[in-house]
Residue frames relative to the residue before (quaternion, step in Angstrom):
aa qw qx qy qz dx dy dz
X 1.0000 0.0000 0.0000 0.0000 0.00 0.00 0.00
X 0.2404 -0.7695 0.5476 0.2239 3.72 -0.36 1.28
X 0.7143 0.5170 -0.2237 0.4154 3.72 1.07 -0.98
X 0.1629 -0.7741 0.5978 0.1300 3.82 -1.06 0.65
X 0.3243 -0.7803 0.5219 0.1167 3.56 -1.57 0.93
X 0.1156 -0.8112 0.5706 0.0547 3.56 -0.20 0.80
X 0.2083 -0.7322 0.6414 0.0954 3.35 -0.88 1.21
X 0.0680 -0.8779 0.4740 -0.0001 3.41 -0.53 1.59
X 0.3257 -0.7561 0.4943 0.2790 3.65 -0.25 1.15
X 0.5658 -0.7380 0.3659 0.0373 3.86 -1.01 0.89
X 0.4649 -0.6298 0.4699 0.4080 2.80 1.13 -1.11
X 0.4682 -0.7429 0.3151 0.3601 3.50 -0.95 -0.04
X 0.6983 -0.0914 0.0281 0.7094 3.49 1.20 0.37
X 0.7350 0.3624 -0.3744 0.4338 4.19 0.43 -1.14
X 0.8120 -0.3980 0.3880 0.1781 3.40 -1.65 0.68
X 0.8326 0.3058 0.0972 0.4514 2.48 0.68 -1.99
X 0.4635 0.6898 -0.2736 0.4843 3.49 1.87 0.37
X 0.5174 0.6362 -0.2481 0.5157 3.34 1.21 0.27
X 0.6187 -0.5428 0.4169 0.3856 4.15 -0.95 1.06
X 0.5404 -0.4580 0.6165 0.3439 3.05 -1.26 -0.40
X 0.8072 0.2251 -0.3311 0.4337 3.33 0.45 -1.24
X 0.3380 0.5081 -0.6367 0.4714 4.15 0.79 0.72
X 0.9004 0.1845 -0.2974 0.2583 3.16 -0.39 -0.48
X 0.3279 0.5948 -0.3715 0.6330 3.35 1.09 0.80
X 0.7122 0.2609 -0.3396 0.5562 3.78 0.48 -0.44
X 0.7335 0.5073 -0.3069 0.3324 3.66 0.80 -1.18
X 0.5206 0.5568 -0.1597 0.6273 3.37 1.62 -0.18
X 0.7407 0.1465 -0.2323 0.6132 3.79 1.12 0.30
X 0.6415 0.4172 -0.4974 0.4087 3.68 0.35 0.16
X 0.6793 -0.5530 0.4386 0.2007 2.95 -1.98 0.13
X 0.8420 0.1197 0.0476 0.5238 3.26 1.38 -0.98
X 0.0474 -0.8343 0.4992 0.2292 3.49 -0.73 1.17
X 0.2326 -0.7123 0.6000 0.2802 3.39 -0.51 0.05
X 0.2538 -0.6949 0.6665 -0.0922 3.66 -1.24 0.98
X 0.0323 0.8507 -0.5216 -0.0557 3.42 -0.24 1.00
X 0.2303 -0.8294 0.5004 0.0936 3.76 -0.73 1.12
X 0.4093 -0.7281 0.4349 0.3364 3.74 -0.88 0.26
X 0.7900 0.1081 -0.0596 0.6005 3.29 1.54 -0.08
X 0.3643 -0.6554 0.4355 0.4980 4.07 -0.38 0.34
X 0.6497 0.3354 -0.5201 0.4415 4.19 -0.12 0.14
X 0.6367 0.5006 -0.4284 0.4006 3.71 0.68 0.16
X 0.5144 -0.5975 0.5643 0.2450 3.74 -1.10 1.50
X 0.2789 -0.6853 0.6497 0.1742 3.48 -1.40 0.23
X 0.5310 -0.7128 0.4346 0.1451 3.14 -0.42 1.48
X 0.7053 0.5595 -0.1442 0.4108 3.24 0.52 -1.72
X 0.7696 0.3185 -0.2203 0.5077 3.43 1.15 -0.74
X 0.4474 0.5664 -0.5306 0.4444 3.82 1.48 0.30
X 0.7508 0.4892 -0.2707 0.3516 3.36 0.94 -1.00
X 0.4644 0.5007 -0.4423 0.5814 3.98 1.52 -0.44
X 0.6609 0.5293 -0.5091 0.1546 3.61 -0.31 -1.54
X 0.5798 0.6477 -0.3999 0.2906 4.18 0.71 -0.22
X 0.7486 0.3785 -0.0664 0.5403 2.98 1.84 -1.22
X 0.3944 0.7583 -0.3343 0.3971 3.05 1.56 -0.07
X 0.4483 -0.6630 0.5297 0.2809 4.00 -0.75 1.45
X 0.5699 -0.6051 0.4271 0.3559 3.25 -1.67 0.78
X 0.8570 0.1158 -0.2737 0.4210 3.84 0.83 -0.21
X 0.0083 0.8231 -0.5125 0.2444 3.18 0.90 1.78
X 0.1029 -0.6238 0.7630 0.1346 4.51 -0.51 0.76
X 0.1557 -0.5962 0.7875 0.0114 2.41 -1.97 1.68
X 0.2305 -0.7427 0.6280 -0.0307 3.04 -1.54 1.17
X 0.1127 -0.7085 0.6966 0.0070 3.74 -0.31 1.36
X 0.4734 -0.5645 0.6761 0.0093 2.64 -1.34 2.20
X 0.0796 0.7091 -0.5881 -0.3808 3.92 -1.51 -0.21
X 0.2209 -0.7984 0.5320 0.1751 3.88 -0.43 0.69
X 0.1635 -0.7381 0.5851 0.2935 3.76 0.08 0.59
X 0.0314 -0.6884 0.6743 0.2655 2.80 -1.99 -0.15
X 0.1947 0.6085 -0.7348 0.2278 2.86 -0.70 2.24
X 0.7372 -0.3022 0.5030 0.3349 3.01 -2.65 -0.02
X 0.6309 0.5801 -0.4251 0.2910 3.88 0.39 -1.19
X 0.5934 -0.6298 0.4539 0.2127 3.77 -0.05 1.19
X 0.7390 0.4773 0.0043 0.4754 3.09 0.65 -2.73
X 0.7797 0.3267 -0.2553 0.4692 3.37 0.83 -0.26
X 0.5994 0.4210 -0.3690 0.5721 3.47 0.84 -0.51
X 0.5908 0.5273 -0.4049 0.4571 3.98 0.34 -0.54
X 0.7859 0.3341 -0.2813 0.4377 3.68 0.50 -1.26
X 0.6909 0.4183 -0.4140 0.4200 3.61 1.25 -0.11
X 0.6138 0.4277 -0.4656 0.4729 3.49 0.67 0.04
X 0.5434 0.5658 -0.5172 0.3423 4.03 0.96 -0.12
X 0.5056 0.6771 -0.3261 0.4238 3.40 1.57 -1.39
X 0.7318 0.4414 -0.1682 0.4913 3.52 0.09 -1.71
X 0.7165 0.2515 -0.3428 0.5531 3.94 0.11 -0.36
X 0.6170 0.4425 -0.4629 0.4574 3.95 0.30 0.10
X 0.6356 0.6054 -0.2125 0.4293 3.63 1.23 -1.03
X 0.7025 0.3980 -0.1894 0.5588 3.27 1.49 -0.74
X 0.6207 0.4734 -0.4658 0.4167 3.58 1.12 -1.00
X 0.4861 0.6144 -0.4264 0.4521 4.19 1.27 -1.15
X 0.6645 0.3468 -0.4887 0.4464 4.05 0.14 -0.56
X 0.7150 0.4321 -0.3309 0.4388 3.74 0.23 -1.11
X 0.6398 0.4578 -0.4995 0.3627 3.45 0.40 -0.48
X 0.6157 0.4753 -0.3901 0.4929 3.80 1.26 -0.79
X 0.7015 -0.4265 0.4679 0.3273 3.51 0.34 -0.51
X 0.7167 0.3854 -0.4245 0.3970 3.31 0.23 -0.10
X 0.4544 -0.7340 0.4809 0.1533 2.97 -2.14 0.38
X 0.0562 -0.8666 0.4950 0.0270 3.36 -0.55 1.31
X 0.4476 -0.5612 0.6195 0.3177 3.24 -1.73 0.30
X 0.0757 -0.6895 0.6755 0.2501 3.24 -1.39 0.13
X 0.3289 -0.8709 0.3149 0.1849 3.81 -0.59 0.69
X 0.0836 0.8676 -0.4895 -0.0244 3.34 0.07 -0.09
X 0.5344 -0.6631 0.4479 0.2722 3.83 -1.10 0.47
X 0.6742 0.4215 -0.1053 0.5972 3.66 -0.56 0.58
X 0.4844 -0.6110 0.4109 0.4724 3.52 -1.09 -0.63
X 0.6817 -0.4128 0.4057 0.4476 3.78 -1.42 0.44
X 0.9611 -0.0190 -0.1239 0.2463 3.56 0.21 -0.34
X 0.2475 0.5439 -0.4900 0.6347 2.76 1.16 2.25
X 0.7642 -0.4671 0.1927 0.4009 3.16 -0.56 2.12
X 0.2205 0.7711 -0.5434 0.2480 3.91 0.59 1.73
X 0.8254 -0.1628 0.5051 0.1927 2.91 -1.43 -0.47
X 0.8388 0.4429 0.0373 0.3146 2.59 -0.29 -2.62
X 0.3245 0.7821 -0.2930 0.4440 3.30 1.61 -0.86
X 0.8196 0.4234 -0.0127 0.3858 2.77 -0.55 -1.81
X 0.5376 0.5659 -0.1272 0.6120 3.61 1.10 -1.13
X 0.8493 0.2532 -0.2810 0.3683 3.56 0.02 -0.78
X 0.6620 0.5280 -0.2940 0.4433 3.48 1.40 -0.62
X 0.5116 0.5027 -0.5078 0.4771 3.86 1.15 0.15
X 0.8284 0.4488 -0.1957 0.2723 2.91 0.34 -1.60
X 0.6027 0.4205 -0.4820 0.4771 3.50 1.16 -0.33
X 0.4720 0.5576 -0.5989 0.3280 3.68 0.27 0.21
X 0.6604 0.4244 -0.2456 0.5687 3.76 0.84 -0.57
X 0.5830 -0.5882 0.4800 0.2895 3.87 0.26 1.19
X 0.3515 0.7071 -0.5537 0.2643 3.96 0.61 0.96
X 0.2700 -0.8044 0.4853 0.2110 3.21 -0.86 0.92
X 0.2875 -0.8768 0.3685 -0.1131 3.40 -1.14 1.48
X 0.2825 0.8243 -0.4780 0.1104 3.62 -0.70 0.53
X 0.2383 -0.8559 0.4568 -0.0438 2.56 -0.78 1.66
X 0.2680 -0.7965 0.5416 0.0208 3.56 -0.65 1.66
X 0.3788 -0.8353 0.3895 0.0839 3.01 -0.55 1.17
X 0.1696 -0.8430 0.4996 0.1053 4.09 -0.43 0.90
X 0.5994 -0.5297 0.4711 0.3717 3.30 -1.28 -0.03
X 0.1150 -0.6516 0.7407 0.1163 4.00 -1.34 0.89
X 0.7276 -0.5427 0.3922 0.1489 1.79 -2.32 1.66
X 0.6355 0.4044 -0.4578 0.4723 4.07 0.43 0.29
X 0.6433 0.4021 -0.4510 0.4702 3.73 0.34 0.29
X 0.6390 0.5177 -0.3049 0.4804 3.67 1.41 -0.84
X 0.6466 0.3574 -0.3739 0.5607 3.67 1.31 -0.78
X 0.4413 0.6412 -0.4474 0.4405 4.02 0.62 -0.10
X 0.7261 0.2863 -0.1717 0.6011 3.75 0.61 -1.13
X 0.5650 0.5196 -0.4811 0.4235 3.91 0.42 -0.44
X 0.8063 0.4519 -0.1011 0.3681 3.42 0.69 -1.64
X 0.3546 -0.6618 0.5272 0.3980 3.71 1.39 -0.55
X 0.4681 0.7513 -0.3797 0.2688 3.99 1.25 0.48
X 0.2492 0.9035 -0.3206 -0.1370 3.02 -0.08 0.68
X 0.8442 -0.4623 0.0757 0.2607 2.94 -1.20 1.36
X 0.6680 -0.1014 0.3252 0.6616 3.55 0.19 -1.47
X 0.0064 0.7866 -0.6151 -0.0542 3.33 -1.42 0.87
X 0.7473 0.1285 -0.1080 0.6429 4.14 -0.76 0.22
X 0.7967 -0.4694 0.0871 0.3707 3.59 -0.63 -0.88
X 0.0392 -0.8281 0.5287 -0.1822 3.11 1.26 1.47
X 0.3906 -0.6339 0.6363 0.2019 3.64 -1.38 1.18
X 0.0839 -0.8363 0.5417 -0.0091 3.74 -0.48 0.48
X 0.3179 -0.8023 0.5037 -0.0382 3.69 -0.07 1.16
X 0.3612 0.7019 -0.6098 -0.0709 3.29 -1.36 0.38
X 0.1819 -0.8624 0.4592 -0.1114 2.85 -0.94 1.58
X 0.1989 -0.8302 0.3919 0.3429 3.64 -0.59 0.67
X 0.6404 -0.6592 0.2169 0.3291 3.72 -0.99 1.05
X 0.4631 0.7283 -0.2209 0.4541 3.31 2.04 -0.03
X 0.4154 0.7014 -0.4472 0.3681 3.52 1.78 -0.35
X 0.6864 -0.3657 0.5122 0.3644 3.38 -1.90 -0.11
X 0.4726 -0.4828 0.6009 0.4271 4.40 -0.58 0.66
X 0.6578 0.4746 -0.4233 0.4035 3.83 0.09 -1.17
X 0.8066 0.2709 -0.3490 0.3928 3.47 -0.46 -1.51
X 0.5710 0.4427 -0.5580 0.4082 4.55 0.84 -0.98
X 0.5076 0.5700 -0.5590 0.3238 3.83 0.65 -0.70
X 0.8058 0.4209 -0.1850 0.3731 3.51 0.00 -1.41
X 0.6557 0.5107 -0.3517 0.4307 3.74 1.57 -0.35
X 0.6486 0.5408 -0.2929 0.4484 3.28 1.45 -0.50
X 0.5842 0.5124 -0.3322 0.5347 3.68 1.04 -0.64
X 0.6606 0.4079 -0.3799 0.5029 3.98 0.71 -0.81
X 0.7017 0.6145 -0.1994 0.3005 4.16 0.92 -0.56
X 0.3273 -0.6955 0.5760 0.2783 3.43 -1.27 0.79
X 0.6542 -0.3303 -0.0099 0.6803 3.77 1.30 -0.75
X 0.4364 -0.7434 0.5061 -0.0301 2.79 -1.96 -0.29
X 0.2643 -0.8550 0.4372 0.0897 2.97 -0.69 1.21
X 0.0294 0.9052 -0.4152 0.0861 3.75 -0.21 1.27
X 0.4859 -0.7305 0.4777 -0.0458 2.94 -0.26 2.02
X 0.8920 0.2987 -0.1393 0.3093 3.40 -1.60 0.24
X 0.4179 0.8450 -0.2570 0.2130 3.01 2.06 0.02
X 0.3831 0.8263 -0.2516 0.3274 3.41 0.99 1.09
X 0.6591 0.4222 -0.1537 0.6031 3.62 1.65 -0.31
X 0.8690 0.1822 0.0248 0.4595 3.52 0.32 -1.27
X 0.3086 0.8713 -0.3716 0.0865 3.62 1.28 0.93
X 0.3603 0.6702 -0.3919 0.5171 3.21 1.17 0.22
X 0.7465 0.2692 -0.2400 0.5592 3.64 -0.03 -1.14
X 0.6500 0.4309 -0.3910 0.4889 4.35 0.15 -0.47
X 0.7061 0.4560 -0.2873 0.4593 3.69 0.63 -0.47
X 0.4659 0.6718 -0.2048 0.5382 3.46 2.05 -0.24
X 0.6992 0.3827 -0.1073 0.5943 3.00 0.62 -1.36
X 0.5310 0.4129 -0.4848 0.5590 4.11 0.72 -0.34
X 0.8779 0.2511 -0.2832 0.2935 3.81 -0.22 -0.51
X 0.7375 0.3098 -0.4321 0.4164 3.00 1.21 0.39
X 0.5705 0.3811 -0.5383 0.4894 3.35 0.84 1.24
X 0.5667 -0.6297 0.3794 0.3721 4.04 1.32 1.00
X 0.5791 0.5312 -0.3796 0.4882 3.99 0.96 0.78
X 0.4872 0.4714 -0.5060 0.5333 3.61 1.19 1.53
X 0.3894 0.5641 -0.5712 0.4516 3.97 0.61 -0.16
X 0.9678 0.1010 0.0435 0.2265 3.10 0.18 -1.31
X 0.3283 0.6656 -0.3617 0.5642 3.09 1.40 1.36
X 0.1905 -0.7946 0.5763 -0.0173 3.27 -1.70 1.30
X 0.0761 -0.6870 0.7016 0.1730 4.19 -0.20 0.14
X 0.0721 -0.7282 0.6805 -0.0391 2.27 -1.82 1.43
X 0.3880 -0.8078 0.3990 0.1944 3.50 -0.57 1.11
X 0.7644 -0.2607 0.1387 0.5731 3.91 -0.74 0.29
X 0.4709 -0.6272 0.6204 0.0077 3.67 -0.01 2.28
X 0.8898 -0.1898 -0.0663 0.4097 3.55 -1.24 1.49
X 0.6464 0.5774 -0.4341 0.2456 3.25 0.74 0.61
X 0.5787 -0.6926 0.0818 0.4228 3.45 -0.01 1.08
X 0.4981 0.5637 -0.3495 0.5585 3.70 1.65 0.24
X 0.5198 0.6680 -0.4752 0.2405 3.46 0.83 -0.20
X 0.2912 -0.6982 0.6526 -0.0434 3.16 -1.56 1.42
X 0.2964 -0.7495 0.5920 0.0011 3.16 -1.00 1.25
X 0.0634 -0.6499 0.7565 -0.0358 4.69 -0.42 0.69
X 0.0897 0.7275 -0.6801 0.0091 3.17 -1.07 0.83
X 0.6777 0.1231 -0.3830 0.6155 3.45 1.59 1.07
X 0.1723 -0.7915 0.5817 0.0746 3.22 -0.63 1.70
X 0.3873 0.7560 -0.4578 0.2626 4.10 0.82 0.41
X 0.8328 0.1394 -0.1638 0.5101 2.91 0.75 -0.19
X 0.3324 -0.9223 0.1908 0.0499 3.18 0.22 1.73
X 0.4321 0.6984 -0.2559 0.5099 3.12 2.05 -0.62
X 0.6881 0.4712 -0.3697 0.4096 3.81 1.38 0.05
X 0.5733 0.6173 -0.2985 0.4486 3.31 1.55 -0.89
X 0.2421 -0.6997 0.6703 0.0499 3.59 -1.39 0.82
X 0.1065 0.7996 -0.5909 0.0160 4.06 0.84 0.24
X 0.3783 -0.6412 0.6646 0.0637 2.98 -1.62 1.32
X 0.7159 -0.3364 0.3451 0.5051 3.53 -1.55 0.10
X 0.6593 0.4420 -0.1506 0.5893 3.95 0.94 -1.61
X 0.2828 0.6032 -0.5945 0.4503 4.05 0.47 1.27
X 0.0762 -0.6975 0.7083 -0.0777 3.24 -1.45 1.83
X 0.1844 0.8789 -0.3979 -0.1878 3.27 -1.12 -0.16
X 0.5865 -0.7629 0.2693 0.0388 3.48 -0.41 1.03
X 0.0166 0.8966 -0.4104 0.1658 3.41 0.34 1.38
X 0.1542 0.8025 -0.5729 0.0636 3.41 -1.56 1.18
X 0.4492 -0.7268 0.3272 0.4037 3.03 -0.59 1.37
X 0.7516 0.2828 -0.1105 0.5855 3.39 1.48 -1.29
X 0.3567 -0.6325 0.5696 0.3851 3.67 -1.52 -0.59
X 0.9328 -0.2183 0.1099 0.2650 2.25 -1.87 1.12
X 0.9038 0.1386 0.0136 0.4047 3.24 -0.98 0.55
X 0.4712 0.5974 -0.3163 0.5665 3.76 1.99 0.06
């Protein structure tokens, strides 16, 4: 393989949230690649590159569903990892993007473990996630002295968040976008809703800030839904 793929974490939604040395690569390869979950769905990740993005840079929107169908998810990820091995095999150098960092519940993941079976050369640039970006937005902070800090995605099993929340000082809980009612349950009855905020898609210009998530019948969580947890405040 003459050509190398760099899986570049983005950022969580600002522009300007993003390494230096991302934008430096995204600004010298040939190809980005943008993965989508469907073709009528925009790719975030690539609204947020396109600033840093060279003037004769080919973008290539990947589509990764997300379904159950085995037969279909299998034949689209064969498509997409042949589609990528064909650039490297010509030579050229692409980014693959992804929101967040590359190896925090990505994409890119997935992406990197086919393809390095096929002798592809890789590198993986690391980005800022959307709980350290909603941490500094919010004045939250994360874990302090020898706080246990957690992150968990809101899609787990009730059993295993049951057993993360009893073992925790707070928490960070991802994915927080289907089943809020019952996760916002489980925060008050392990005393880690007093003090908790959801934040919705972090620097993007829709972002929505709850700084009481108890009563859940107010929240509207998007797909891009964080939320912030402490058993105690600050500074306790």
């Amino acid at each position: 393989m003459k050509g190398t793929l760099y899986g570049i974490g983005v950022g969580p939604g600002d522009p300007e949230l993003i390494t230096l040395k991302a934008v430096n690569i995204l600004k010298s390869v040939d190809v980005v690649i943008a993965p989508r979950r469907d073709k009528s769905e925009k790719s975030t990740a690539l609204s947020i590159a396109l600033p840093h993005l060279g003037e004769r840079t080919e973008i290539l929107e990947l589509v990764f569903p997300m379904v159950y169908d085995e037969s279909r998810l299998s034949e689209a990820w064969v498509k997409c990892q042949n589609t990528i091995l064909e650039l490297l095999r010509q030579g050229k150098q692409a980014a693959f993007l992804t929101l967040g960092d590359p190896m925090l519940y990505s994409t890119y993941i997935y992406v990197h473990r086919l393809l390095s079976k096929h002798g592809v050369n890789l590198q993986t640039i690391p980005g800022i996630t959307s709980f350290c970006a909603a941490g500094s937005r919010l004045d939250f902070s994360l874990a302090e002295g020898n706080d246990i800090l957690s992150i968990v995605p809101a899609t787990c099993s009730r059993e295993k968040l049951t057993r993360i929340l009893e073992a925790s000082d707070n928490v960070v809980v991802m994915k927080v976008y289907k089943n809020t009612p019952e996760v916002i349950e489980q925060l008050n009855a392990h005393g880690l809703a007093e003090h908790a905020v959801m934040i919705s898609k972090c620097g993007h210009p829709d972002e929505a800030i709850h700084q009481d998530i108890r009563n859940a019948a107010n929240l509207k969580p998007t797909y891009l839904s964080t939320i912030l947890a402490r058993r105690q405040p600050p500074g306790k």
